[in-house]
N, C-alpha and C positions, 0 to 999 in steps of 0.2 A: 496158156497160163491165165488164171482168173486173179482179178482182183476183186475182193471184198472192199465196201461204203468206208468201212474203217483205216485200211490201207490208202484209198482214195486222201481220205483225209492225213491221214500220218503222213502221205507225199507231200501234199498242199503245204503241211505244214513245217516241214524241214525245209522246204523250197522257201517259202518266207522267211525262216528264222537265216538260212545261209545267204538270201537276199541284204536282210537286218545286219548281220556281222560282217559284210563288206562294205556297208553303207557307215555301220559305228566305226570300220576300221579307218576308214579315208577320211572321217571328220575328226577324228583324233591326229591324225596325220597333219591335215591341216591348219588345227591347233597347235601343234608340238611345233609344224615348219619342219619335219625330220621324215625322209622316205621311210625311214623303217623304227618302229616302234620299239623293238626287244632284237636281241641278239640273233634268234631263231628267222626275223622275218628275210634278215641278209645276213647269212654269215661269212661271208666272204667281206663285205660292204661295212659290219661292224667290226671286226680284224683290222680292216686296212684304218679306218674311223678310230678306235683306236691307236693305234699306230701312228696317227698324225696328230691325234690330239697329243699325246707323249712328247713329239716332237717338240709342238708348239711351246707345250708347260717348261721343256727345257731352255728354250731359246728368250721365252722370258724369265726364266730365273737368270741365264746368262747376261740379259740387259739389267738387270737387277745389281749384279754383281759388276758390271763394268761400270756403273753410276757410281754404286758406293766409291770401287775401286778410284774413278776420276773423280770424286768428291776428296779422297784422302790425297791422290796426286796435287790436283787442285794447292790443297791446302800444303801441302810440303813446298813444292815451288812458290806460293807467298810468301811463306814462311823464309825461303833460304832467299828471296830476292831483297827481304828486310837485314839479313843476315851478310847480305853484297854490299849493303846499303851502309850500314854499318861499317863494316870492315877497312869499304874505301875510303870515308870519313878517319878511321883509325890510322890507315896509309898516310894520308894524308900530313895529319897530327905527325906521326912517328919520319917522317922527313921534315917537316918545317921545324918541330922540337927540339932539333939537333945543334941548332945555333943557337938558342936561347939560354938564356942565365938559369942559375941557380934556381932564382926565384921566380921565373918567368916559367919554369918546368913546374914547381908545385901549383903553379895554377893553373897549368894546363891538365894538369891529375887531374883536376875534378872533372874535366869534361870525359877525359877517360874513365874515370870511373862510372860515371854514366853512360856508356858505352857499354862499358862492359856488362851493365846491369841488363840493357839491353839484350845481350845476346845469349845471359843467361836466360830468361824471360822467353828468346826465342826458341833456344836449345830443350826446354822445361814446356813447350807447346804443345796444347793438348785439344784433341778434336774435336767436334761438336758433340760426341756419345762421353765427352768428358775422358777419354784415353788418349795419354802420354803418346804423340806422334813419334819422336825418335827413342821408343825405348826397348824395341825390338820387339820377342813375344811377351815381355814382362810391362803392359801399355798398362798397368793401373800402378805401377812405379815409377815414382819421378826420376827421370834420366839423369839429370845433375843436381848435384847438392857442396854447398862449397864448406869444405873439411876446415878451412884457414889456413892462414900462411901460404898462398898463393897456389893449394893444392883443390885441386875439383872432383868429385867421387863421381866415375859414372856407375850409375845402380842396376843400368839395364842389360840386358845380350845381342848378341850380334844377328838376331833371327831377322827376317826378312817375311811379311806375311804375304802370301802368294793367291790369288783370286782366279778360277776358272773362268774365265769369256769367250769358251768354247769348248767342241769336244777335242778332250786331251789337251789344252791351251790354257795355257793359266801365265798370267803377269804378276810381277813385283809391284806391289802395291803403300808400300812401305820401306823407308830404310831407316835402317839404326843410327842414331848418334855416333857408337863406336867407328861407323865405317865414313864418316863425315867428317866430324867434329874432332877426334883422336886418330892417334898415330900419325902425327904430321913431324915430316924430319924437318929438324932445324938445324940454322947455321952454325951451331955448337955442338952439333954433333947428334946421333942417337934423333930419338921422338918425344912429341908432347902432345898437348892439347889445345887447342885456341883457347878455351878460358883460362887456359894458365898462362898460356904464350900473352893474351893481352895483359894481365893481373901482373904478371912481371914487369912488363911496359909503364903499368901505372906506379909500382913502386917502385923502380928507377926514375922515372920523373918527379916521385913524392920527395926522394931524396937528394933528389936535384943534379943526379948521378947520368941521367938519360946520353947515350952516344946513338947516332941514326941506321949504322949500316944494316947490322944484324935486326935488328928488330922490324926492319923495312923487309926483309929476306923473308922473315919469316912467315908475315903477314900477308907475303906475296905467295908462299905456300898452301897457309890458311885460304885465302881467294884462289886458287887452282883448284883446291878439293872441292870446293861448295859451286866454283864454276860449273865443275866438271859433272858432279852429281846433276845439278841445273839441267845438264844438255840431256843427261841418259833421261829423268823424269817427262822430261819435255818430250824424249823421242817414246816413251811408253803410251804418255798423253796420246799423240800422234797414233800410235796402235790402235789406243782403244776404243779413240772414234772410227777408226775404219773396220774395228771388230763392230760395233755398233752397227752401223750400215751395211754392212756385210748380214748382219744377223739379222737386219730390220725386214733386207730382202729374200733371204731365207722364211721368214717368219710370213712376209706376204705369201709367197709361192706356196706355204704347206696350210694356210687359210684357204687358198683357194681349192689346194686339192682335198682339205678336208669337206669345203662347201660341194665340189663337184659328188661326193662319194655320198654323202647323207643328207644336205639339205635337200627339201623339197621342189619340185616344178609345179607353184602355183596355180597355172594356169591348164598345164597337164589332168594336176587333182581336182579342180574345179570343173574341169570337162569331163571326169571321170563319177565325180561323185552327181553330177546331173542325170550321166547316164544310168548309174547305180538307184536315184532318185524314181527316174520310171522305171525302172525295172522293178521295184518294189511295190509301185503301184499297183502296179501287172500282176503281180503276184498276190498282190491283197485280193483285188479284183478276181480273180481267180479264182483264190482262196475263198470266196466270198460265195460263189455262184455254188466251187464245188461242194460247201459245207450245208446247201440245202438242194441237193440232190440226194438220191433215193433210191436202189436199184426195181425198189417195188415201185417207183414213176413210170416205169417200160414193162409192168405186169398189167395186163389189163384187160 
């Protein structure tokens, strides 16, 4: 087989130029910090890289989501421990009350009635996004509004909004007034509401009319539901921080297998693109000698 001066040269110089684009590929490599550049250079390696970044994206939206979700917890359990706070104060009242005069009841209204104002105030609580905490899924309606004559409107529904903090796992994140604050049985029979149950309270003491047992019952009622709710909030809390840590460590483990699969080995590239480094020189030098060669220099 013969080669002709020009073929000579066409070698030299794909030899250089295939030199040159493993030399540009490994200093972009080591710019990027990324073993492979495009999909094509590992496809196996960006599938799996893929694959883990998905991961990751979900497991911080899920901390995402249990933050809000413990920021709204958070905030309901203040909320009903003002609403405990309250209520025992009310107990209180509605047993010492019972012996007191006529007149000795209309003045104790007024501290009831400030009570009560209270708990409407708590009931009517509304988030830091400015939405109605107990109003189910209807959070841009105020939950309570007082009709008069010792009657209370709740305006909202009994929805429950529910927050993914994991796959297929979602917590209560919210509850409704109705499941709270209404359907409490009292000692007269049937159900009511705590702002009606105290409102009552207060205009029998206004009237100077106040007896202690029933309304001590009923209040004791009232404090069972808001206990009760208390404990489940509390024990969701408790969830969401071990969802949290649970996911923090998930979320370490798929950073590392994402860094195993695509980052670079530094120190690998840098011994690699030295040796890429001479070889290019080599090939310059080569390239150099054979581009003033001549086959007519061996005619003579």
């Amino acid at each position: 087989m013969r080669i002709s001066t020009s073929q000579m040269h066409l070698l030299a110089v794909n030899a250089l130029l295939a030199q040159q684009a493993k030399l540009s590929k490994t200093q972009l490599e080591i710019a990027s910090g990324k073993k492979f550049l495009t999909p094509s250079d590992d496809p196996a390696g960006a599938v799996a890289a893929l694959g883990f970044s998905r991961v990751s994206g979900s497991l911080e939206q899920y901390q995402r989501n249990i933050e809000r979700a413990r920021s709204s917890l958070g905030l309901e359990d203040q909320t009903l421990s003002g609403v405990q706070d309250v209520l025992q104060r009310l107990r209180e009242l509605a047993i010492s009350s019972g012996s007191l005069s006529s007149q000795e009841q209309v003045a104790a209204s007024y501290e009831v009635r400030q009570l009560e104002n209270s708990l409407v105030y708590f009931a009517n609580t509304k988030d830091e996004d400015g939405n109605y905490l107990f109003s189910g899924f209807q959070n841009l309606v105020q939950p309570y509004t007082n009709a008069g004559g010792g009657i209370f409107t709740f305006n909202g529904d009994q929805g429950q909004r529910l927050v993914e903090i994991a796959p297929a796992t979602n917590i209560v994140a919210t509850d409704s007034g109705a499941q709270i604050f209404n359907s409490i049985p009292v000692s007269a029979g049937g159900v009511s509401d705590m702002l009606s149950i105290v409102d009552s309270f207060a205009a029998s003491l206004e009237a100077g009319t106040y007896t202690a047992p029933s309304t001590v019952v009923d209040i004791d009622a009232v404090l069972q539901r808001v206990t009760g709710t208390r404990a489940t909030v509390g024990a969701r809390i408790n969830n969401l921080d071990s969802a949290k840590d649970l996911n923090e460590s998930y979320w370490v483990d798929t950073q590392q297998n994402l860094s195993d699969v695509q980052d670079l080995d530094y120190a690998k590239a840098v011994s690699q693109l030295s040796l890429q480094l001479a070889g290019l020189e080599a090939a310059q030098q080569s390239f150099a000698r054979i581009q003033n060669l001549s086959l007519f220099d061996y005619l003579r």
